[in-house]
VOMI-461203 format. One line per 2 residues: number of its first residue (from 1); their letters; for each residue x, y, z of C-alpha. Coordinates in nm, 4 decimals. Example, Ala and Ser with C-alpha at 12.3 -4.5 7.8 and 13.67 -1.06 7.14 Angstrom:
# VOMI-461203
1> AS> 1.2300:-0.4500:0.7800 | 1.3670:-0.1060:0.7140
END
This chain:
# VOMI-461203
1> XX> 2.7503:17.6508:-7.6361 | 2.4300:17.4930:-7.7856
3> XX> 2.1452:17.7195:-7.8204 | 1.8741:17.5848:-7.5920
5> XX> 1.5752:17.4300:-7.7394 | 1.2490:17.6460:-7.8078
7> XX> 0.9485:17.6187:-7.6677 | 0.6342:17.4576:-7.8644
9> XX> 0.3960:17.6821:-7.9442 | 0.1371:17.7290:-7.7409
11> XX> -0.2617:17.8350:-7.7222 | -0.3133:18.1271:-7.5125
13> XX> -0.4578:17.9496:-7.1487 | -0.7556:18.2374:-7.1702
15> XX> -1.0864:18.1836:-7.3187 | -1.0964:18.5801:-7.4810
17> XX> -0.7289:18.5007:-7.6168 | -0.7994:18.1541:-7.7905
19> XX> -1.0885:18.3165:-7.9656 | -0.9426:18.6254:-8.0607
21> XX> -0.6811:18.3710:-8.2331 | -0.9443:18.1713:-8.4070
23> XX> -1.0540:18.4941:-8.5298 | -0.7283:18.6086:-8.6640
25> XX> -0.6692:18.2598:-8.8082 | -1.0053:18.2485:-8.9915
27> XX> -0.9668:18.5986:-9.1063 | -0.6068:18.4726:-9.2526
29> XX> -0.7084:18.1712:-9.4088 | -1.0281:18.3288:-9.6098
31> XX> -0.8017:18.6009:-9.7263 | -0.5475:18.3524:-9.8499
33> XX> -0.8199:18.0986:-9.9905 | -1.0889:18.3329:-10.1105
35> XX> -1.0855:18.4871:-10.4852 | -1.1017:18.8523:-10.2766
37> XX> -1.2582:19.0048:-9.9542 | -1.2908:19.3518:-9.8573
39> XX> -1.4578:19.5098:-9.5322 | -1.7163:19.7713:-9.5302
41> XX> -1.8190:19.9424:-9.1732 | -2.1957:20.0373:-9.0341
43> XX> -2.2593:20.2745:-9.2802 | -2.1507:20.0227:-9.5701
45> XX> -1.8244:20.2359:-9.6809 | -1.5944:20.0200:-9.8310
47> XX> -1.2427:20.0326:-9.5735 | -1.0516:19.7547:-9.6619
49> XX> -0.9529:19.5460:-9.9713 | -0.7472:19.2722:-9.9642
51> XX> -0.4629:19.2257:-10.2764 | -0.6796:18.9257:-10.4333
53> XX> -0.9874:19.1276:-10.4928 | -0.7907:19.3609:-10.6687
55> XX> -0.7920:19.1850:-11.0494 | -1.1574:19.2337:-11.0288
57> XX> -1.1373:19.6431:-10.9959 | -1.1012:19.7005:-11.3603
59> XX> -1.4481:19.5551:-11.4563 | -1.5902:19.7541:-11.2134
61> XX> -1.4453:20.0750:-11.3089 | -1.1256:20.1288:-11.0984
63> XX> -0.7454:20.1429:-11.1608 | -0.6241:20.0852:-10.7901
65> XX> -0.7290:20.0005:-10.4475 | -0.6927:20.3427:-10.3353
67> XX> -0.9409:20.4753:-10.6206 | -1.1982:20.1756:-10.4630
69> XX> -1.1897:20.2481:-10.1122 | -1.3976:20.4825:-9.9233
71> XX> -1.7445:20.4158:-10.1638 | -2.0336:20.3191:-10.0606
73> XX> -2.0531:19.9570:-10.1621 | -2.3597:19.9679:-10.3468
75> XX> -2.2162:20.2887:-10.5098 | -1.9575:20.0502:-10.6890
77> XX> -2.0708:19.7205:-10.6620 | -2.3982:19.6531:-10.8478
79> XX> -2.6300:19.4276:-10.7219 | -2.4496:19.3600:-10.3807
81> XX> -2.6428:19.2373:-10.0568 | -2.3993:19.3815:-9.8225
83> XX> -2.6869:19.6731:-9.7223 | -2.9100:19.4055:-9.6430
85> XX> -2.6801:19.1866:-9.3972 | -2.5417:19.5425:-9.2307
87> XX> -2.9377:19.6182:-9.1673 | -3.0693:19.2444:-9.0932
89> XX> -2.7115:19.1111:-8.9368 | -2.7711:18.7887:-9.0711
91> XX> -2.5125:18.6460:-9.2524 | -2.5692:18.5031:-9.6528
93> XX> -2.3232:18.2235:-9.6395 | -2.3836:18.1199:-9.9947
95> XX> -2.5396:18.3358:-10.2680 | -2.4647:18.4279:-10.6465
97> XX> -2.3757:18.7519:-10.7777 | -2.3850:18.8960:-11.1343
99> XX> -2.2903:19.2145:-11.1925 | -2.0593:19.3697:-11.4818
101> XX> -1.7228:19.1925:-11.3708 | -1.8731:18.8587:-11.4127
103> XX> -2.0816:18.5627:-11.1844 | -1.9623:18.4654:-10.8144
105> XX> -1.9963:18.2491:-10.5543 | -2.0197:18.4998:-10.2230
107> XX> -2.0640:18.5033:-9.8826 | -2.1514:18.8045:-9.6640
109> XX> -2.0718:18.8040:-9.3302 | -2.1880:19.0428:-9.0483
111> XX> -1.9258:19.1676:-8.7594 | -2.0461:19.2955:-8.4352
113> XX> -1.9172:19.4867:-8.1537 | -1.7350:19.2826:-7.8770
115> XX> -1.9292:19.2844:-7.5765 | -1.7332:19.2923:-7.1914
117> XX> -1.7669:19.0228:-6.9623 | -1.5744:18.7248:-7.0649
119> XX> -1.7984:18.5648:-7.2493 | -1.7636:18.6751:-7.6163
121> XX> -2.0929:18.7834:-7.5931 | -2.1799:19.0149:-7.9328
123> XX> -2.3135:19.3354:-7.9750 | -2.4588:19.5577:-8.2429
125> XX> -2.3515:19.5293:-8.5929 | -2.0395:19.7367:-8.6333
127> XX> -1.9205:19.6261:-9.0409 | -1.9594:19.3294:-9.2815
129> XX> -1.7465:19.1156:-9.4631 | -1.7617:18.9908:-9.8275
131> XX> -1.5914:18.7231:-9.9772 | -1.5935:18.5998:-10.2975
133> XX> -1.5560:18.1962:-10.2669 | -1.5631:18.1714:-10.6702
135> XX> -1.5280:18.3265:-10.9685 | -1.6753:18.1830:-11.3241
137> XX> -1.8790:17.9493:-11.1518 | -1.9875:17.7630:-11.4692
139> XX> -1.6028:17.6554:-11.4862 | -1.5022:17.5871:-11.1321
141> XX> -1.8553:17.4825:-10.9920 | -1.9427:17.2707:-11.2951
143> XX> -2.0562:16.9296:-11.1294 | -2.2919:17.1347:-10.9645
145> XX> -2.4581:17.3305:-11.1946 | -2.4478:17.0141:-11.4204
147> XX> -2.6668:16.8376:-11.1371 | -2.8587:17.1432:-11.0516
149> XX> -2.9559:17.2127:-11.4747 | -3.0123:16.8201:-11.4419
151> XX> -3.2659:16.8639:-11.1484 | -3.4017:17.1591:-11.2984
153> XX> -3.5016:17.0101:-11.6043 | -3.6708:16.6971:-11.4687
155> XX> -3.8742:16.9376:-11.2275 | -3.9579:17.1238:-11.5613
157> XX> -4.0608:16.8364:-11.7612 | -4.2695:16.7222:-11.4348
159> XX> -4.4282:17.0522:-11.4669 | -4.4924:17.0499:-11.8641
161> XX> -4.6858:16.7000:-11.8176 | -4.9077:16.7767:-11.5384
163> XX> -5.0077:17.1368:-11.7129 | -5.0933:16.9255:-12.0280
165> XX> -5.2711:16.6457:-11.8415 | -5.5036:16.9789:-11.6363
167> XX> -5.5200:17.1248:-12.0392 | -5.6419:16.7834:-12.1350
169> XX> -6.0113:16.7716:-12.1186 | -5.9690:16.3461:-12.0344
171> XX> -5.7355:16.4440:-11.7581 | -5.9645:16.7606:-11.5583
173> XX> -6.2058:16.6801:-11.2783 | -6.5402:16.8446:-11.3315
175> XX> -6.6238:17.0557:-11.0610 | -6.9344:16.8541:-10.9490
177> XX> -6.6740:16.5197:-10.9336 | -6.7463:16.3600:-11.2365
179> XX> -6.5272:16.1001:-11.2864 | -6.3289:16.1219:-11.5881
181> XX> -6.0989:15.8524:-11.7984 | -5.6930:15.8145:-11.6680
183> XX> -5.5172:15.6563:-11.9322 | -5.5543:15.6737:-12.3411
185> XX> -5.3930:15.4229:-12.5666 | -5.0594:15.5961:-12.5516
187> XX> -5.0651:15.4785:-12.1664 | -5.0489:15.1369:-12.2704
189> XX> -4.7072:15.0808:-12.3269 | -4.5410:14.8399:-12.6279
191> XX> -4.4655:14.8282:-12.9570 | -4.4076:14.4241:-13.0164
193> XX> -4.6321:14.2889:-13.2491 | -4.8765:14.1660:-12.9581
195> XX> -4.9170:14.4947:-12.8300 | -4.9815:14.6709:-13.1634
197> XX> -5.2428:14.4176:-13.2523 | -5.4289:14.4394:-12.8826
199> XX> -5.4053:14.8589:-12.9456 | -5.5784:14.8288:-13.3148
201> XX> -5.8460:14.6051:-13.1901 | -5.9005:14.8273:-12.9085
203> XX> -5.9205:15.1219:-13.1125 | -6.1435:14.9504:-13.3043
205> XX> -6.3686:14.8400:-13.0324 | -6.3859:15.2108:-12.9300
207> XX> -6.5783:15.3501:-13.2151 | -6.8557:15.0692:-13.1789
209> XX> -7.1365:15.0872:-12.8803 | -7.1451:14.7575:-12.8529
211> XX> -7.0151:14.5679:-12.4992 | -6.6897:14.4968:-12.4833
213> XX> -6.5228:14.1938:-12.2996 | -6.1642:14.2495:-12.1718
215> XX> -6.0161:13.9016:-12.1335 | -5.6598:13.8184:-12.0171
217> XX> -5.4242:13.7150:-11.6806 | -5.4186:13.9707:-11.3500
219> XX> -5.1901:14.2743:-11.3832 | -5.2056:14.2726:-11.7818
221> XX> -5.3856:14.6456:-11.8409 | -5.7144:14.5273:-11.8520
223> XX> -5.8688:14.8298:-11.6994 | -5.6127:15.0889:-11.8374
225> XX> -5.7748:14.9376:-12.2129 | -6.1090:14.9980:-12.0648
227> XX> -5.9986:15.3512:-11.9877 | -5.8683:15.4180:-12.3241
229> XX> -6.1462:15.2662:-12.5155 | -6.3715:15.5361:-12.3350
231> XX> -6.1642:15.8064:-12.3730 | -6.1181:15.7332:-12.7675
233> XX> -6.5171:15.6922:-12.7729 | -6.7919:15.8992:-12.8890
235> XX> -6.8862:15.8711:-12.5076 | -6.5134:15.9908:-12.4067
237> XX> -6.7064:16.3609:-12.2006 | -6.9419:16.1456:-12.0466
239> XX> -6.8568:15.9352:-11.7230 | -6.6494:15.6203:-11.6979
241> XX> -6.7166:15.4744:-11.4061 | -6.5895:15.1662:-11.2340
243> XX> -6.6973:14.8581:-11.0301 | -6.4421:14.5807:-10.9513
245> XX> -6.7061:14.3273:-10.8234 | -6.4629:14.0957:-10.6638
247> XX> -6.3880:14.3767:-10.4548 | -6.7979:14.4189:-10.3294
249> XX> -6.9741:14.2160:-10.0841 | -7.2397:14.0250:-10.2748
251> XX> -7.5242:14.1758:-10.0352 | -7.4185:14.5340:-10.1252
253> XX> -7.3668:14.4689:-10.5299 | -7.7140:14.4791:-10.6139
255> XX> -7.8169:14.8488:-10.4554 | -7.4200:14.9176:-10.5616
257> XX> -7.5525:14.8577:-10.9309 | -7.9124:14.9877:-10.9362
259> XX> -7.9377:15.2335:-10.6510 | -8.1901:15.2494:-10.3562
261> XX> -8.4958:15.4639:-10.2868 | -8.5656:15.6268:-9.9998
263> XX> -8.5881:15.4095:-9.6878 | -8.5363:15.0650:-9.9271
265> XX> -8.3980:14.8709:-9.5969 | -8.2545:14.9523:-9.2758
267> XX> -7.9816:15.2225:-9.2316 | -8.0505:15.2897:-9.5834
269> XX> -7.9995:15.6632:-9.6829 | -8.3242:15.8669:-9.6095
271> XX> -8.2582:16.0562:-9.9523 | -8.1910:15.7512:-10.1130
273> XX> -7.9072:15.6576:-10.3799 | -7.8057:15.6656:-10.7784
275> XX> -7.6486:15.3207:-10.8421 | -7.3919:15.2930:-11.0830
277> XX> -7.5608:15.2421:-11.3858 | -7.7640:15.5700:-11.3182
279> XX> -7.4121:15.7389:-11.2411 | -7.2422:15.6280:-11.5975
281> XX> -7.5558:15.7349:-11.7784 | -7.4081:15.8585:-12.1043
283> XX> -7.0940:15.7390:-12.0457 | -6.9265:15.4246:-11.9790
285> XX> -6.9648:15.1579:-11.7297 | -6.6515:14.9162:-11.6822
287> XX> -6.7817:14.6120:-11.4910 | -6.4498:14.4875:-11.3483
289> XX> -6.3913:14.0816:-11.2492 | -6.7303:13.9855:-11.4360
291> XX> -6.6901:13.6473:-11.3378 | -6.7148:13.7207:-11.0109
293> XX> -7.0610:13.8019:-11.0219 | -7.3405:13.5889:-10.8026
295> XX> -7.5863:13.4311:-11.0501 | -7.8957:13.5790:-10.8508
297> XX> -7.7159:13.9456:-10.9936 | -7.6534:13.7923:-11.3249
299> XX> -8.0272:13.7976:-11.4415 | -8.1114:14.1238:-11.3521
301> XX> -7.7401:14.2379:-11.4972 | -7.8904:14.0486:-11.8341
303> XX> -8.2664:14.2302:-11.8507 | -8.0570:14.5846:-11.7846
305> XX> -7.8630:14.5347:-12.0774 | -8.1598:14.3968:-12.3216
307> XX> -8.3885:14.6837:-12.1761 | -8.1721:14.9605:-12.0756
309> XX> -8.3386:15.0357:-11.7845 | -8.2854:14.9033:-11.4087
311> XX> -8.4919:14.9340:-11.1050 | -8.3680:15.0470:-10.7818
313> XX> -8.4172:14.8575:-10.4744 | -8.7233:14.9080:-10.2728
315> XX> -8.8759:15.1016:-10.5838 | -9.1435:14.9969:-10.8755
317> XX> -9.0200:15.2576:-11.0920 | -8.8071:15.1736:-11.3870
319> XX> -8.5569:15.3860:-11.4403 | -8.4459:15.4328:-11.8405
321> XX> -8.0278:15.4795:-11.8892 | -7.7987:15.4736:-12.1742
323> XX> -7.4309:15.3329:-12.0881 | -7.1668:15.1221:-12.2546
325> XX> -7.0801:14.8372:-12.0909 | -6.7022:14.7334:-12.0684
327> XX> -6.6404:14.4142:-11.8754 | -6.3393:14.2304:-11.7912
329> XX> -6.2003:13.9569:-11.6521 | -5.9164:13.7252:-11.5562
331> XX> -6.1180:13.3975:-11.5323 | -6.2582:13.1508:-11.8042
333> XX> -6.6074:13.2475:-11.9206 | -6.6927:12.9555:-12.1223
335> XX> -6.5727:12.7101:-11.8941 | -6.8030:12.9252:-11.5665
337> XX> -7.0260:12.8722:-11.8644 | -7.0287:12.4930:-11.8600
339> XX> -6.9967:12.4522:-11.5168 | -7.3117:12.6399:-11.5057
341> XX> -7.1526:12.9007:-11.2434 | -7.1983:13.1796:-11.5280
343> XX> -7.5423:13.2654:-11.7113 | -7.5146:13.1647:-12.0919
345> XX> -7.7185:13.3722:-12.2420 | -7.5410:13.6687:-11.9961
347> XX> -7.2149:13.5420:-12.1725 | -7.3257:13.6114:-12.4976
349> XX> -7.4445:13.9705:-12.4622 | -7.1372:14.0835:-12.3166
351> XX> -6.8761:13.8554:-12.5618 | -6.9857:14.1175:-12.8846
353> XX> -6.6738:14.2555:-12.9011 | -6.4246:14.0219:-12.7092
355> XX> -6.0444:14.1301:-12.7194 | -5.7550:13.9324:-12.5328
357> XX> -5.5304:14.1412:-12.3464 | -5.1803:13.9096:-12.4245
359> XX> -4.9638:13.8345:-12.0982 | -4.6098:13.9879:-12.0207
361> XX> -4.4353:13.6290:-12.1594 | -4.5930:13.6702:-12.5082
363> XX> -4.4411:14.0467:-12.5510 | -4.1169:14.0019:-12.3908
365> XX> -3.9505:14.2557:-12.6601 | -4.1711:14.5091:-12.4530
367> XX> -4.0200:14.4534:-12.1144 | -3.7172:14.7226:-12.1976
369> XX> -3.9830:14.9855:-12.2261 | -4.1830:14.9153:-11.9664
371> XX> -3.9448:14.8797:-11.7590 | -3.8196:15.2668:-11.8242
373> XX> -4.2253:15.3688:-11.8041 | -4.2382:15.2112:-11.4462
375> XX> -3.9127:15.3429:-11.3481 | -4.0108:15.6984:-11.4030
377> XX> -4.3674:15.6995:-11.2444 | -4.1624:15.5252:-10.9425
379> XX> -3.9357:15.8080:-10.9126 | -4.2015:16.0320:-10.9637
381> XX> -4.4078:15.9415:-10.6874 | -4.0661:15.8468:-10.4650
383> XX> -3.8821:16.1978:-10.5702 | -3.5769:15.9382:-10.6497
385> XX> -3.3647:15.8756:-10.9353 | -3.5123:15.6032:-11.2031
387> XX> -3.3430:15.2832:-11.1606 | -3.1164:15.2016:-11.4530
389> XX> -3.1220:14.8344:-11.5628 | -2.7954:14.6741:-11.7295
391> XX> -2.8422:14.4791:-12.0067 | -2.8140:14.1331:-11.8085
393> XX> -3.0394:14.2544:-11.6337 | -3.3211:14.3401:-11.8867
395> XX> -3.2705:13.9906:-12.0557 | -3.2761:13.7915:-11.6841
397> XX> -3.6513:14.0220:-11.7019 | -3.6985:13.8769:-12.0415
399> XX> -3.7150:13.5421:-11.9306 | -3.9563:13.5429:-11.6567
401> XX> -4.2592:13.3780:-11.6614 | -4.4272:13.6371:-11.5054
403> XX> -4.7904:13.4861:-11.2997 | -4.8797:13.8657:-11.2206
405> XX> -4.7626:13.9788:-11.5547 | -4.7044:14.3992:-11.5552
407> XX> -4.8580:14.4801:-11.1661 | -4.5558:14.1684:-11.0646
409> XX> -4.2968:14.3675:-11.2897 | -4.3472:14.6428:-11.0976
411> XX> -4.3209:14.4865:-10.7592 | -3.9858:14.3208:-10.8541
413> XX> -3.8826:14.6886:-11.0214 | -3.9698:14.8303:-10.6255
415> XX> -3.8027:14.5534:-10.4553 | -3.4799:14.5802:-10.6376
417> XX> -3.4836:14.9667:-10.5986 | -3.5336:14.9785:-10.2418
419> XX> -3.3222:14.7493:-10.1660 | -3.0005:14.8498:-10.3565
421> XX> -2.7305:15.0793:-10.2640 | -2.6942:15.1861:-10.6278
423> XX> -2.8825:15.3304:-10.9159 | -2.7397:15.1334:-11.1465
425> XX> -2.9461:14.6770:-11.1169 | -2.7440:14.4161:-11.2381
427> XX> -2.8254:14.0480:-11.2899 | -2.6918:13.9470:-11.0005
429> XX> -2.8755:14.1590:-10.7631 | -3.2364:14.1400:-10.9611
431> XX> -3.1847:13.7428:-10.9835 | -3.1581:13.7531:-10.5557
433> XX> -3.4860:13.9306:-10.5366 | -3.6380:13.6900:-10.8123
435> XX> -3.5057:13.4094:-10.5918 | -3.6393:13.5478:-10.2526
437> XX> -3.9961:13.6076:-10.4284 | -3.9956:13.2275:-10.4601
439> XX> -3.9404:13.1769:-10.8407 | -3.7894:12.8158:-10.9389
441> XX> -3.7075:12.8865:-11.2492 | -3.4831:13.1759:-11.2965
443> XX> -3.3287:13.1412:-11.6305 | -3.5241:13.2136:-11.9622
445> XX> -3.6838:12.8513:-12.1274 | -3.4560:12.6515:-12.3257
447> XX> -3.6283:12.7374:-12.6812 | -3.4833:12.4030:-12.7537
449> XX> -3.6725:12.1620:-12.5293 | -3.9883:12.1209:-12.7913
451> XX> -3.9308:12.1851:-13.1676 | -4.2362:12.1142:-13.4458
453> XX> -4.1292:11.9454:-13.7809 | -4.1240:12.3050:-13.9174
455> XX> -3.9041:12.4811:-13.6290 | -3.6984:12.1642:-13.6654
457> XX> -3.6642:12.2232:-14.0403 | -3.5872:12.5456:-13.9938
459> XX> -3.2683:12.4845:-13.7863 | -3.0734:12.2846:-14.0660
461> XX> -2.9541:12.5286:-14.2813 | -2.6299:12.7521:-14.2970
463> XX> -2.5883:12.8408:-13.9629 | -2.4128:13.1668:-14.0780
465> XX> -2.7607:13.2830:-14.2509 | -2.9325:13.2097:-13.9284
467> XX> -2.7340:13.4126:-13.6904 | -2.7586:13.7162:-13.9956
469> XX> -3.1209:13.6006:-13.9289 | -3.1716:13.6367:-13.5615
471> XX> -2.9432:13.9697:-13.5472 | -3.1632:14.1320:-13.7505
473> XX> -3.4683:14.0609:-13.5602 | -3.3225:14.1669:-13.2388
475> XX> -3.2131:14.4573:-13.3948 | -3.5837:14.5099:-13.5269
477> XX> -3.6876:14.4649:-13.1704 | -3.4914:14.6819:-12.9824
479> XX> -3.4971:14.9833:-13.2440 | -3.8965:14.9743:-13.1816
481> XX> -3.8555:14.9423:-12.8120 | -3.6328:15.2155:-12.7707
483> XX> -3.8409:15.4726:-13.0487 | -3.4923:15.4121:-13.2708
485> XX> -3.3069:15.5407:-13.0145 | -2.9375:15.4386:-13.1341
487> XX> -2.7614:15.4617:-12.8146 | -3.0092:15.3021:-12.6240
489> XX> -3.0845:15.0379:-12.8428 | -2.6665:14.9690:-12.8434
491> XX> -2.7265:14.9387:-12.4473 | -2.9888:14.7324:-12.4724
493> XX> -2.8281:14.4938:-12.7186 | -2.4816:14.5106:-12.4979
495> XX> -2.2903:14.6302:-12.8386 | -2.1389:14.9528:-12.9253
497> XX> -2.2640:15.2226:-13.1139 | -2.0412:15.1607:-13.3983
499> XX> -2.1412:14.7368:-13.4055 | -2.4775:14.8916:-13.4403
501> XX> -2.4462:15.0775:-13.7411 | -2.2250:14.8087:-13.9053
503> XX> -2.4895:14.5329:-13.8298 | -2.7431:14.7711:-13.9399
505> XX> -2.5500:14.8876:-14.2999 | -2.3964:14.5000:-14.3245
507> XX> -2.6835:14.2676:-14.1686 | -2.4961:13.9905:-14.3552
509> X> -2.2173:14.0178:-14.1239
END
């Protein structure tokens, strides 16, 4: 006769019984999982040791299980926590020991007294419970420590550059709020041939105390220059301090420049007011948007700067100072000039030392690094990861023509950041956001549209030389963009290390 059929098994139909299996099945399954576990009671004496926990008894000075049990668990486990969860019964679900049988992954458990009354209340701590999760960590856990060391050393590096910037003297706020210079010349990034040349005329115009005039497009570094130029001065522990005109109502720029006394108008300051020519007095006083100014402010700019002395508003004293003036602007001087919407004679004092600040589209070979310079003070300020650009996508950069030049790079860096899934921009994602920002023309200029007699003469010869020609310029490029970085200058160039090295050993090739 067939046997009959068993039953399924079943869950006990009473709450106490269900949990007191859940409790037996946990207990199984950490014992089987776990590297070891072992039990110690209220007084922390070590009464039970399961068979995986004992390969570790050797290191810690025993031969068997038996030897082991009945210690104090402090006695013969150094640096345990087990004390500390029997005495706070809270659990540490995640912690790492060290001691002299090697680094683990551990969790420490608490166990209380049952409580009556059917509703698994808990009582007092009765015993604990450790477990060790994993042993050599640096093996098993690897992807994590490799993250964590990863994290650890940006957070490092954060901390290395702001204690140099608070050792720097350029960099520290004096305590009565001076204001102090934010950028030197390292801060302007580039290495193309435009950017070298702007840097050495800069550097130049630093050691002079002549004005200088900072011409160029919006969003080139105009005022980061200006900031440099102070801090490499002779003037570099005075002041530097700023006015963007554009940015001051044309009522306000006068007592903004020269300062009020006491009473000068209405709702003017009782105590009166330093302007800020008074403020950058022995120091250095960057005029920002210049050719903004009103031409009622322009002749009283003109006799401070011949006298070097201004009077404040609703005062007949003259007031003597002593700053250099560094003005900028992204509008066309001489042609204000001729429309007679800019003083002449105001022109010439300021254009002594006049240097051109070159737009993004005339040092394209400098995009790669600027790119990697805004990418990290964006994840700075963010807490992020930098975004990493492909190689299509640095040369779809490349070709931009770039109206807002390094303050539009940026935005379009931000954009594409925040609005990918992925670390990693490619070309087809950076050309959507170039499309949604309205640009027309997405592709770089066709180089061959409009060719002088010389470019054209150029072209007709070997076209094997050329090529050798034209590799070894990009080459050129990309090793100064990247600092000679090998590898990232193979990235950048979308060739391998080795195609590198042969192009670079073999530039006929």
């Amino acid at each position: 006769m067939p046997a009959a059929p068993t039953a399924p098994p079943t869950l006990p139909l009473d709450a106490e019984g269900i949990l007191a299996l859940a409790a037996r099945s946990m207990f199984h399954l950490f014992s089987s999982i776990s590297q070891g576990m072992f039990l110690v009671d209220s007084s922390g004496r070590i009464v039970w040791v399961n068979e995986g926990y004992r390969r570790f008894l050797p290191a810690l000075g025993f031969s068997s299980i038996d030897q082991f049990m009945g210690h104090m668990v402090e006695d013969v486990i150094p640096n345990t926590q087990m004390r500390r969860v029997l005495e706070t019964g809270e659990p540490i679900l995640i912690d790492l020991l060290t001691n002299k049988a090697g680094t683990f992954v551990v969790s420490r458990i608490p166990l209380r007294e049952e409580r009556g009354g059917g509703e698994g209340g808990m009582g007092d701590v009765i015993g604990a419970i450790g477990i060790v999760l994993f042993d050599q960590p640096e093996t098993t856990l690897q992807p994590l420590i490799s993250k964590f060391a990863l994290l650890q050393r940006d957070l490092d590096d954060a901390r290395r550059e702001l204690a140099s910037q608070r050792n720097n003297p350029l960099y520290q706020h004096a305590p009565d709020g001076q204001r102090r210079s934010k950028y030197t010349f390292a801060s302007f990034i580039g290495s193309s041939p435009a950017a070298v040349e702007v840097k050495r005329h800069a550097r130049r115009a630093a050691q002079s105390a002549s004005p200088v005039l900072l011409l160029g497009e919006t969003g080139t570094g105009k005022e980061l220059l200006a900031h440099a130029i102070h801090a490499s001065s002779a003037r570099a522990k005075g002041q530097f301090v700023s006015v963007n005109i554009a940015a001051v109502p044309d009522t306000l720029l006068e007592a903004e420049f020269f300062g009020f006394a006491p009473g000068a108008f209405t709702g003017a300051d009782r105590k009166g007011r330093e302007g800020k020519f008074k403020l950058a007095d022995g120091g250095s006083l960057f005029l920002d948007e210049i050719g903004d100014m009103p031409l009622g402010l322009q002749a009283k700019l003109l006799r401070a700067l011949q006298e070097g002395e201004i009077e404040p508003l609703g005062s007949n004293k003259l007031v003597p100072f002593d700053a250099r003036v560094i003005a900028a602007t992204s509008r066309d001087l001489p042609e204000l000039v001729r429309r007679g919407q800019f003083r002449e004679d105001l022109y010439y004092r300021l254009n002594v030392l006049p240097l051109r600040v070159p737009p993004l589209r005339e040092r394209r070979a400098d995009i790669p690094a600027l790119v990697e310079a805004l990418g990290e003070d964006m994840a700075l300020r963010s807490g992020e990861a930098p975004p990493e650009l492909t190689p299509d996508a640095l040369a779809l950069l490349a070709g931009q023509h770039w109206r807002g030049n390094i303050r539009e790079l940026r935005n379009v860096l931000e954009q594409v950041t925040m609005r990918s899934d992925s670390q990693r921009i490619d070309a087809v994602q950076l050309e959507r956001i170039l499309r949604e920002a309205g640009l027309d023309q997405i592709a770089p200029p066709d180089a061959m549209q409009q060719l002088s007699g010389d470019e054209e003469g150029a072209l007709l010869r070997p076209l094997a030389q050329q090529i050798a020609e034209l590799e070894h310029k990009a080459i050129a490029a990309a090793l100064a963009s990247t600092g000679g970085n090998k590898l990232a200058t193979s990235r950048l160039l979308g060739i391998s290390r080795a195609t590198l090295y042969e192009r670079m050993t073999n530039p006929g090739r």
